[in-house]
N, C-alpha and C positions, 0 to 999 in steps of 0.2 A: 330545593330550587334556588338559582344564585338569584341575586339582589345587587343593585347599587343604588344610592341616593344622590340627589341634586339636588340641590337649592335653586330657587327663582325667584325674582324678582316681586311678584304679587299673585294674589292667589288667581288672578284671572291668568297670567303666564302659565300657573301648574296648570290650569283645569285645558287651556287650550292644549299641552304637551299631552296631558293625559289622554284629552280625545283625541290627538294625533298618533298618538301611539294607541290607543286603540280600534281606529280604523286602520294599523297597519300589522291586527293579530298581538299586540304588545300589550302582555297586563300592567297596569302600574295604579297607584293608588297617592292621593294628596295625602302631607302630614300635617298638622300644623303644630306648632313649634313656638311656645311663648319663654322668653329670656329676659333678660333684665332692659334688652335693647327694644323692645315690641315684640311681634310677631314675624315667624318665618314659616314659609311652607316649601315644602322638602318633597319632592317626588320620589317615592318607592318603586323600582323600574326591576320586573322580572323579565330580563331579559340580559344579552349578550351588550357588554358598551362598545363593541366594534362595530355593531349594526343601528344601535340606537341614537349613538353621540349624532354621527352622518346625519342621520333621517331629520332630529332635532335642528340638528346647523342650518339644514338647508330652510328651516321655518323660522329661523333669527331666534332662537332658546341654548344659550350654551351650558354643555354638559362641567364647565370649569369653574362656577360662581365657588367662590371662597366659603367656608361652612363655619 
């Protein structure tokens, strides 16, 4: 199954994306992500990014955050 990751802002950003996308049939799953910088969390998104980046925008969560 394909995958793409996104970064977000804080983990309350991924977890609201994730239940957005899962009231819209869209699996995805939080990562969390510790670097020398703190912590990041990383949304694992099975699904199509032509259907999901859209759905995202339109909830102010962009699919472009820098990684």
């Amino acid at each position: 199954m394909n995958f793409f990751l996104i970064n977000t802002r804080s983990m309350t950003q991924a977890e609201k994306a994730r239940l957005l996308l899962a009231r819209n049939g869209i699996k995805s799953v939080v990562i969390r992500t510790t670097g020398r910088n703190g912590c990041t969390f990383t949304l694992k998104i099975f699904g199509d990014r032509g259907t999901v980046c859209p759905l995202l925008s339109r909830a102010g969560i962009s699919c472009d955050l820098p990684r």
